[in-house]
Every structure is written in structure tokens, then in C-alpha cells.
C-alpha positions as CSV (number, residue, x, y, z in Angstrom):
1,X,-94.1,-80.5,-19.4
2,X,-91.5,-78.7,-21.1
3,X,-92.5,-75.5,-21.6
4,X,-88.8,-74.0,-23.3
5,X,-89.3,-71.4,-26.6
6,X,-85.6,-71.9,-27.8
7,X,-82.9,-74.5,-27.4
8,X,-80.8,-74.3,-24.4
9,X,-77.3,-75.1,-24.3
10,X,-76.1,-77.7,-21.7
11,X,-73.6,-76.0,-19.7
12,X,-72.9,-77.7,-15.6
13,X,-71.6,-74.7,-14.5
14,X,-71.7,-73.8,-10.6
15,X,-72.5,-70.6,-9.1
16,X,-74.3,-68.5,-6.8
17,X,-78.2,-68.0,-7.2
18,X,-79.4,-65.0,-4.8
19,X,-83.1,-65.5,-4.5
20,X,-85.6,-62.7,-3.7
21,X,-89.3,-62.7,-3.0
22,X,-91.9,-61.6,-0.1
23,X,-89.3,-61.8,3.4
24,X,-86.3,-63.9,1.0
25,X,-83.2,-62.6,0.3
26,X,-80.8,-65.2,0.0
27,X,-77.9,-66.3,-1.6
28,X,-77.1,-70.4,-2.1
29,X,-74.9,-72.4,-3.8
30,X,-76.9,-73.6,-7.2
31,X,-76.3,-75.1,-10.3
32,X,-76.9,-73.8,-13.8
33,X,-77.8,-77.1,-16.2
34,X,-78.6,-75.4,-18.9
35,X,-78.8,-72.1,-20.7
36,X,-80.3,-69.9,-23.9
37,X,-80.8,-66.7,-24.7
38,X,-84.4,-66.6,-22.6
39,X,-84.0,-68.1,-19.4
40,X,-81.7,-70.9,-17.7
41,X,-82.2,-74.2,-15.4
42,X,-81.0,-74.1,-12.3
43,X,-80.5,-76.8,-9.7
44,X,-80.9,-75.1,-6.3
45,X,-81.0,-77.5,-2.8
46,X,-82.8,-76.6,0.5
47,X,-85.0,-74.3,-0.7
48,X,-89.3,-74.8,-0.9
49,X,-92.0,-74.7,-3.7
50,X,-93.1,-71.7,-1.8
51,X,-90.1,-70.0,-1.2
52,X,-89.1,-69.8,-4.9
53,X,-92.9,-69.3,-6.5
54,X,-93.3,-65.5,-7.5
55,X,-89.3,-64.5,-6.8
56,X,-86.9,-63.1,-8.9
57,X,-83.1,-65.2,-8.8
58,X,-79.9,-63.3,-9.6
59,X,-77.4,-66.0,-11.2
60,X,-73.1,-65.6,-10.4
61,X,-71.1,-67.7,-12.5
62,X,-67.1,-68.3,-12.1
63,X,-65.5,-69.1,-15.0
64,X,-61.6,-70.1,-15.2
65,X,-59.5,-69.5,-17.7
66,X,-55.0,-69.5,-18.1
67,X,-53.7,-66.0,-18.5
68,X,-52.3,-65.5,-22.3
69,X,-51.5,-61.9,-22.7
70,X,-51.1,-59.1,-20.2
71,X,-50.8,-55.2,-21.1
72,X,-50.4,-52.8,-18.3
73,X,-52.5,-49.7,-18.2
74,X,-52.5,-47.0,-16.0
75,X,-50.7,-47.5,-12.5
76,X,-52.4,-50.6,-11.0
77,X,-54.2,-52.0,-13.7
78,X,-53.7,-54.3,-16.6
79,X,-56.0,-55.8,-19.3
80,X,-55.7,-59.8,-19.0
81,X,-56.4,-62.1,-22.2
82,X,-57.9,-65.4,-20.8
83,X,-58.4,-68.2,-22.4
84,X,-60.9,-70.7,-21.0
85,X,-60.2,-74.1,-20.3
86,X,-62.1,-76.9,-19.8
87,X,-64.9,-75.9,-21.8
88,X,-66.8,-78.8,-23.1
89,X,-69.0,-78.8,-26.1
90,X,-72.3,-77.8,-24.4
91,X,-70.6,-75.3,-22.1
92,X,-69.3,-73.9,-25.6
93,X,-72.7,-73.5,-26.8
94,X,-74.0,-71.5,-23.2
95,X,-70.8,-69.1,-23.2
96,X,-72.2,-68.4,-27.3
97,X,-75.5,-67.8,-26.0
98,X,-74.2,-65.5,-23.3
99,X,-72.1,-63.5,-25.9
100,X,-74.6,-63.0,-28.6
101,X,-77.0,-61.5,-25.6
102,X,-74.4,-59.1,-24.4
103,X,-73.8,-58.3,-28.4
């Protein structure tokens, strides 16, 4: 049964899931399917219905992007424009939601 309040956004994206609960604290490879502006599916492997019921996930995303402007700051430091590539339609629709939450 579905039990989602808003639309998600498709978005395949890989990434790190660390997952916490009673004597759990680990960090796996997982996959995020889907996001909105409430919550997320994730795809994680090698993991039990027990281990996960009652715990609390942190989510790591990588997201690429080509290099289009550079300003250098203080000694060190620059401020990079990326632009990101590969971005299909659905994972245009996630990176929106994840956006307008941070706005």
C-alpha cells in the first residue's frame, strides 16, 4: 500500500545511507529511487526487516557536474560554478525538490 502524501520525483541516484538504531551504526552503499519534499525511497541490500524497523538513515548523495566558471578567493580557495550533467527529467524534478527545501 502506498502510503506517500506528495509526489515524489524519480531520481536513480546512488549514495551512501548510514543507518542507526538499537547496536546499528552503519554506513552501505544504497540507492535513492525517488524523492519529494517529505521523505525518499531508498533501495538498501544486505540489511534485515529488523535491523532497519525503528532507525533513523542519514542519506549522502554525489552529484557530478563540468566546471564553468572559477573565481579565486582568499589564498586557497575558489568559488566553482558547476553545471550538472547527465540530469534526466525525473532527476530534474528531485534536485527541484531538494532546492525549494533548502529555500
Amino acid at each position: 500500500m502506498e502510503r506517500r502524501r506528495l509526489d515524489r520525483h524519480q531520481s536513480n541516484w546512488n549514495g551512501l545511507c548510514a543507518v542507526s538504531g538499537p547496536g546499528l551504526y552503519d554506513w552501505r552503499e544504497c540507492s535513492i529511487l525517488d524523492v519529494s519534499t517529505l521523505g525518499a525511497a531508498l533501495e538498501l541490500e544486505g540489511i534485515s526487516y529488523e535491523e532497519l524497523e525503528g532507525a533513523t538513515v542519514a542519506i549522502s548523495v554525489e552529484l557530478r557536474g563540468e566546471v564553468r566558471y572559477v573565481i579565486h578567493h582568499e589564498a586557497g580557495k575558489a568559488r566553482v560554478g558547476v553545471e550538472f550533467v547527465g540530469v534526466n527529467v525525473g532527476e530534474e524534478g528531485a534536485l527541484r525538490v531538494v532546492v525549494h527545501q533548502g529555500a
